[in-house]
N, C-alpha and C positions, 0 to 999 in steps of 0.2 A: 803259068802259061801266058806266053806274049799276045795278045788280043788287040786289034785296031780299036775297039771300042775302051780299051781301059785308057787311053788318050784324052778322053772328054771329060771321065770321071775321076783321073790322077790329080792327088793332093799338091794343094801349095807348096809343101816341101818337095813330094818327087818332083814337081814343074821347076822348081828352083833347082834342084842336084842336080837335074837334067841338063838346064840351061848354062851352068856355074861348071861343071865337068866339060860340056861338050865348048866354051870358051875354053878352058885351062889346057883342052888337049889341044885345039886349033893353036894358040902361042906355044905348044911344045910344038908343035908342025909333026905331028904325030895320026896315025890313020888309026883308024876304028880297028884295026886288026892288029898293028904294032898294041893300043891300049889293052886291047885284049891278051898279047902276050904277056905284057907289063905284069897286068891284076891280076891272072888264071883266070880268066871267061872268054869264050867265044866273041866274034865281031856282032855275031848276032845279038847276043846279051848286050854289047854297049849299044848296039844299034838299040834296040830295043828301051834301054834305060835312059838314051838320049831322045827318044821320042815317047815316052812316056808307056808306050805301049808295054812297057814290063817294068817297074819301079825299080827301083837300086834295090838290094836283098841287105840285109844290117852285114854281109861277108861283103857285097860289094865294095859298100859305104868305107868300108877298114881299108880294103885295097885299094880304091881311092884316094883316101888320104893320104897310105903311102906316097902313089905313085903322084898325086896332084897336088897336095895340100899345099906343099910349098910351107910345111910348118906353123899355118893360119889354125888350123883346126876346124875349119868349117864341112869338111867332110864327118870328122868325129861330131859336132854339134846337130849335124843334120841326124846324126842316128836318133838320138835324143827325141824329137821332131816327128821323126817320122812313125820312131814307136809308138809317139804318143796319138798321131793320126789313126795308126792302127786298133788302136783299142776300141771295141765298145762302146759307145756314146756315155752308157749309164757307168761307165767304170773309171772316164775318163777321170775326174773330180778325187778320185782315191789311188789311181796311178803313183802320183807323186808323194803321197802320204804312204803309202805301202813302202814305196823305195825308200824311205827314207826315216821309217822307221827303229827305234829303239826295240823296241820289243813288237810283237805278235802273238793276240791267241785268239786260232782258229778252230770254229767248229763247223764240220761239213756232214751235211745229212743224207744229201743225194748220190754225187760223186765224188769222186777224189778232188782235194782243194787245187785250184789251179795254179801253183808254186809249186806242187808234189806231183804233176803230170808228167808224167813221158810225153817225148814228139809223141807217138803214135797212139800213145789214148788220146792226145788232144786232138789229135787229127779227126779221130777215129770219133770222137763228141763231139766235134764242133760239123764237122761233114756229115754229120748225121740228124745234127738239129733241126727244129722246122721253127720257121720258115727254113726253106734250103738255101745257100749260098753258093756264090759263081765261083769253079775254083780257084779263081784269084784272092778272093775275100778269106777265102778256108787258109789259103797259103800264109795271107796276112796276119792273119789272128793266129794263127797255130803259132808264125816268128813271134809275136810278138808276145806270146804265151810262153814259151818258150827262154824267151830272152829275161823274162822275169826273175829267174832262177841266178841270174847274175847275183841278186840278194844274199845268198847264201854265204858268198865269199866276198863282201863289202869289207870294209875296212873301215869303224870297228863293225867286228861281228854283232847282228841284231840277235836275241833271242827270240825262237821261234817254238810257239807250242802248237801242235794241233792236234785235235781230235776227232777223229773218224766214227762213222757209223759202223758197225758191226756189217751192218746189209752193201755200204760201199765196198766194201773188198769183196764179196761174193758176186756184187753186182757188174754181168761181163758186158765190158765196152770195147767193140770190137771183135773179137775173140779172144779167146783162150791163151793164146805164144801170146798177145798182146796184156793182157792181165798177168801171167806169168810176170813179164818184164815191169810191170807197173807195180809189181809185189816188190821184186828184187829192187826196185829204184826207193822204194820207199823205207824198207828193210837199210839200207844203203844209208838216205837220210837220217834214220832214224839214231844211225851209230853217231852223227856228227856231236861235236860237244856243246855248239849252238841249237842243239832239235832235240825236242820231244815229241813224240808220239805216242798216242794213247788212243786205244781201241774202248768205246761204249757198245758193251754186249747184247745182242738183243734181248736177252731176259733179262737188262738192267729195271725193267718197272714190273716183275714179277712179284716187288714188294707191297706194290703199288706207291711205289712215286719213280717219274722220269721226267724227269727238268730239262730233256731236251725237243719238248712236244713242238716249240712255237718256231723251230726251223733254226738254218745255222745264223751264224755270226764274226764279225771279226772285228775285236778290242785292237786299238792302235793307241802305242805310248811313242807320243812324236817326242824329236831331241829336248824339246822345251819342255817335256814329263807331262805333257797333254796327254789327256786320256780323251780318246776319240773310240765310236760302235760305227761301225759300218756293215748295212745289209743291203741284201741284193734281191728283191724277190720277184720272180719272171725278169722280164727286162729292165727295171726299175731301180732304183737305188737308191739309198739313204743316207747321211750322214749326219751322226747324232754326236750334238759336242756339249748340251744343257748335265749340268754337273750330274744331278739328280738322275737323269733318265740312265745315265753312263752308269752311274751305283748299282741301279736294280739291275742293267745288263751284265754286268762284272758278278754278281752275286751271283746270276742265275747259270754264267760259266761257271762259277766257282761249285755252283751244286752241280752241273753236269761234269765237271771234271773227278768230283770226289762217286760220281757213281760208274766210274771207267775202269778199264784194267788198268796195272801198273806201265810203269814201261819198259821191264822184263818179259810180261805176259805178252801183252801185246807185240813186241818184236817177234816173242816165239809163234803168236800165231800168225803172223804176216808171212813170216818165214814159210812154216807147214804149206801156206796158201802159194807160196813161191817155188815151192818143194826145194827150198835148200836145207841140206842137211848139215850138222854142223858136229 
């Protein structure tokens, strides 16, 4: 939502796309409402993007380009940018490491891993978090959560493992239609030939041992075959690159992955949780 106060508080880059669009359309000798038929948005929406009072949306920024770029690229660059504006302070530092990744294995204890969200659980988590957020900030993080999922279909395909808690899939965010679809999406992932997915059952320490006491995690093998851990607890985040420290993380994934279902079982119970029948 367009607010006169997100004007004071808009990022370098939207002040720049603002600035950079609202030149490129004045030498097209173009009106705020012709631009608008151009990209599919309303005059208000350019109005709005040109006074910062509503930032470009990553749909904008493409339509943009089209219609502005003059085949510079600096609409495509600014998405890059502004994504990265969006994110999380503590996340920003792994952003680009994530993307850009060779492989991935993720383990998530609380919610569903934020790659494997639907819009509407992200929304439905991040709008619900506390502190509370302006629905502009919700709007921002939900795109930009969102857009992450780009990964999936990179060129080359990264491999991607994760592993969920038993208690995350029972755990409803949102409601019900909403975890339904967060089942099917995940069910969905799970078929890809880049993804695994594996469910840890809550009677996995009924042995007595569960190797996934000390919270999630996510191992990152960058193109260079760097082995990176990255965690995230509360608002906080960490990146651990000393060889040593990365071994015992990787090991202690390796014992929570061997105490999980397979990746049979686990699709079937995602599925039951999704009620798809098959």
């Amino acid at each position: 939502m367009a607010r006169a106060e997100n004007k004071e508080t808009a990022s370098p880059t939207a002040k720049l796309v603002a600035d950079v669009a609202k030149r490129a359309r004045l030498r097209k000798r173009m009106t705020q409402e012709q631009l608008g038929n151009e990209i599919g948005f309303s005059a208000a929406a350019v109005s709005a993007m040109e006074t910062c009072a509503q930032p470009a949306s990553d749909d904008m920024l493409v339509a943009l380009e089209r219609a502005l770029g003059d085949g510079l690229g600096m609409f495509e660059q600014a998405r890059l940018y502004m994504r990265m504006e969006a994110y999380p302070p503590q996340f920003k530092p792994h952003a680009p490491l994530e993307q850009a990744a060779i492989s991935l294995h993720l383990y998530a204890t609380h919610v569903v891993h934020g790659l494997f969200q639907t819009e509407d659980y992200a929304r439905a988590l991040i709008g619900g978090g506390y502190p509370p957020l302006s629905d502009q900030r919700v709007d921002q993080l939900v795109e930009a959560r969102v857009l992450r999922k780009a990964l999936f279909d990179r060129n080359p395909l990264p491999m991607i493992e994760l592993i969920l808690e038993e208690s995350v899939l029972t755990r409803v965010i949102g409601n019900a239609s909403i975890m339904r679809e967060q089942m099917r999406h995940l069910a969905d992932l799970a078929r890809r030939r880049n993804v695994t997915l594996l469910v840890l059952p809550l009677d996995c320490g009924k042995f007595g041992e569960y190797a996934g006491d000390r919270g999630g995690m996510t191992l990152v093998e960058t193109p260079q075959h760097d082995r990176l851990i990255y965690l995230e607890p509360q608002d906080e985040s960490l990146l651990i690159s000393d060889p040593g420290k990365v071994s015992t993380y990787a090991q202690r994934y390796a014992k929570i992955r061997s105490q999980a279902m397979g990746p049979r079982e686990s699709l079937d119970l995602i599925k039951r949780l999704a009620g798809v029948k098959e």
